[in-house]
C-alpha distance (Angstrom), angle and dihedral (degrees) to the residues before:
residue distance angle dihedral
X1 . . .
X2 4.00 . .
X3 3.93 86.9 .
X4 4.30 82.3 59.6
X5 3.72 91.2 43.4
X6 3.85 95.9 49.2
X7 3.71 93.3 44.2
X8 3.53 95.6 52.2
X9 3.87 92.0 45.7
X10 3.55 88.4 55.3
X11 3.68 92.6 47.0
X12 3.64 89.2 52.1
X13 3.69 93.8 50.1
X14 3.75 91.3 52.7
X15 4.37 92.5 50.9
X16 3.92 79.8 54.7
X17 3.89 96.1 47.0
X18 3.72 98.4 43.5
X19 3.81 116.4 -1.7
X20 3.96 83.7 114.4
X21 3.71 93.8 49.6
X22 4.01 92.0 50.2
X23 3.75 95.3 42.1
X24 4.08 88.5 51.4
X25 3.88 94.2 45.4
X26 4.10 87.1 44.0
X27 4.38 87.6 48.6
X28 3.80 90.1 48.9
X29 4.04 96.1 43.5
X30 4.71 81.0 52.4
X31 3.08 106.6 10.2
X32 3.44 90.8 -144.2
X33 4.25 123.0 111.2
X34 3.75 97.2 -143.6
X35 3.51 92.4 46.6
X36 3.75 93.2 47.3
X37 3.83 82.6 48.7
X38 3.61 89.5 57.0
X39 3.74 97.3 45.0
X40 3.68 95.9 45.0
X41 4.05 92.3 60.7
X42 3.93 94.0 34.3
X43 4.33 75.9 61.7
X44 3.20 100.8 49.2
X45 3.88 90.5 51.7
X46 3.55 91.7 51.4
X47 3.96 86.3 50.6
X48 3.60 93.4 47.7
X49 4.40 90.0 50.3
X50 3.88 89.9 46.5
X51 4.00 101.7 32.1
X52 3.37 91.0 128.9
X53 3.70 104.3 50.1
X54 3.34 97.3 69.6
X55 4.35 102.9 134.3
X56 4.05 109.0 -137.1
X57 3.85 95.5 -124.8
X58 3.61 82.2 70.2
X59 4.16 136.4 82.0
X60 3.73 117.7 -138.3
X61 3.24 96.2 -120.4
X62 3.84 99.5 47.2
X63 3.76 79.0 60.4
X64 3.18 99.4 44.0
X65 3.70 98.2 56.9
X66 3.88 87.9 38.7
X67 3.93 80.7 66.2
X68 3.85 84.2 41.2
X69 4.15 96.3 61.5
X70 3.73 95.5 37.5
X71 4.32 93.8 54.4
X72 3.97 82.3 42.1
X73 4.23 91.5 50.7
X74 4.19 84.1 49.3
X75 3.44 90.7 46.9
X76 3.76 88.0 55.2
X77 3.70 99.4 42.8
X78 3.71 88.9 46.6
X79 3.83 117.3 113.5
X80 3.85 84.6 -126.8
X81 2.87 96.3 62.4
X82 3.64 109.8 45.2
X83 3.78 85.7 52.2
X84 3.74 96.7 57.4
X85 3.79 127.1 42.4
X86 3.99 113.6 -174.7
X87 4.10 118.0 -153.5
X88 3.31 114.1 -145.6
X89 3.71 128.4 160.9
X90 4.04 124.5 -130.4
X91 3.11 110.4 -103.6
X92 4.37 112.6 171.1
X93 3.55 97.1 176.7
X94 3.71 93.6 82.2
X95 3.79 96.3 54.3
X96 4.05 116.3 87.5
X97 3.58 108.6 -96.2
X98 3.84 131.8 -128.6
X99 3.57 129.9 -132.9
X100 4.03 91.9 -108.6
X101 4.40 91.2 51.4
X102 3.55 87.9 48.1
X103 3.53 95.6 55.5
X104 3.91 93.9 51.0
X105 3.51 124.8 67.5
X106 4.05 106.3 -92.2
X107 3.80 91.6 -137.9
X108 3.70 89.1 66.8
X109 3.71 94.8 41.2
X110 3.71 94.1 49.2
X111 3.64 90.5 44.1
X112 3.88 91.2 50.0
X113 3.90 93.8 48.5
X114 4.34 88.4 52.0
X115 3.64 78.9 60.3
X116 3.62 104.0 48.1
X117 3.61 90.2 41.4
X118 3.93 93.0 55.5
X119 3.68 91.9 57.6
X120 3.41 118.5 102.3
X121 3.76 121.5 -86.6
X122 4.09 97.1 -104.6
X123 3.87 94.0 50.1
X124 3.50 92.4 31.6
X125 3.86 91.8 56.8
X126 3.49 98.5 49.4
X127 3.80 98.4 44.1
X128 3.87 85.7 60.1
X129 3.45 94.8 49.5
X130 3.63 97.0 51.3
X131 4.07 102.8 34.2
X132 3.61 99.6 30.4
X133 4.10 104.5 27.2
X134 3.84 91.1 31.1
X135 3.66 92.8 -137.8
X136 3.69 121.4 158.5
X137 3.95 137.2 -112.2
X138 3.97 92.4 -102.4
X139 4.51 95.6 42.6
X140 4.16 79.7 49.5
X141 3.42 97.7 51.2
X142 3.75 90.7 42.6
X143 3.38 95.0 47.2
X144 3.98 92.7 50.6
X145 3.42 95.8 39.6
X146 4.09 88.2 -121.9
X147 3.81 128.1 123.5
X148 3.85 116.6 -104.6
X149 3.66 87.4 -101.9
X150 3.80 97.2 65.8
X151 3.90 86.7 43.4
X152 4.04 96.2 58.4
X153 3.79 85.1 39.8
X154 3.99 100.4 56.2
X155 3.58 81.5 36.9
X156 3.97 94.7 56.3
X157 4.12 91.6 42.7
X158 3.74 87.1 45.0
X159 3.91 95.9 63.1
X160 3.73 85.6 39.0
X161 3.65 96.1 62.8
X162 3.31 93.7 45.7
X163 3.37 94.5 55.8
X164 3.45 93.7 41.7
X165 4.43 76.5 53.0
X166 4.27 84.5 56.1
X167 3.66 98.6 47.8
X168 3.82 96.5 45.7
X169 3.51 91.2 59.3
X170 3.62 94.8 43.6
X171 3.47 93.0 59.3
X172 3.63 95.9 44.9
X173 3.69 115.0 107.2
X174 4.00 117.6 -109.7
């Protein structure tokens, strides 16, 4: 009974730490909240079944969102979901804030998440993991399963295309 008690402790200590970091990671794998929803429990599950095979050379939440882009990939190859494709609009305003977004203006944060989120998925994914989840070259190439190389590379044509995003609009006429 202790065993149970300790386990789901932990389990609740880890929602705490990074339930925000593995719903954000799910949302920019789908782009889709109810999905992310989904994904975000279907992790924490997993978590809970395998708390305790965790290996030391690796951080929780490098594992965690491991578990995160595998349960997203099912999601994707499940027959569900290839049936049925949700629209839903970004909306940021409804997610808690952190003391760097509230600082900036939220027009240019929203406008700078549309553009991360219309990237495709492999530069996408590891612009998120390096920006937003701070990871480094080595955890992103682990977690991908890609050499460094491939990481700085996506990374490079990442910021490229979204600065190619930023000038097309700035020469757009108004």
């Amino acid at each position: 009974m202790a065993d149970s008690d300790d386990r789901k402790s932990i389990l609740a200590d880890l929602m705490t730490a990074y339930g925000n970091d593995v719903w954000n990671y799910a949302f920019s794998l789908t782009r889709k909240r109810d999905l992310a929803d989904d994904i975000t429990q279907d992790v924490f599950l997993k978590a809970y079944r395998g708390l305790f095979t965790l290996r030391k050379e690796g951080s929780v939440k490098m594992w965690l969102l491991a578990i995160t882009r595998n349960t997203a990939a099912d999601y994707r190859r499940s027959a569900f979901f290839r049936r049925v494709t949700l629209f839903e609009s970004f909306d940021y305003t409804s997610s808690q804030p952190s003391a760097e977004e509230t600082a900036m203006d939220r027009f240019s944060i929203t406008d700078i998440w549309e553009k991360v989120l219309r990237l495709p998925p492999k530069y996408r994914e590891v612009l998120i993991l390096f920006g937003h989840h701070q990871m480094s070259m080595k955890e992103i190439a682990s977690l991908l399963g890609v050499t460094e190389g491939t990481v700085k590379s996506r990374l490079f044509q990442a910021r490229a295309k979204i600065t190619k995003m930023k000038e097309g609009e700035t020469h757009e006429p108004k």
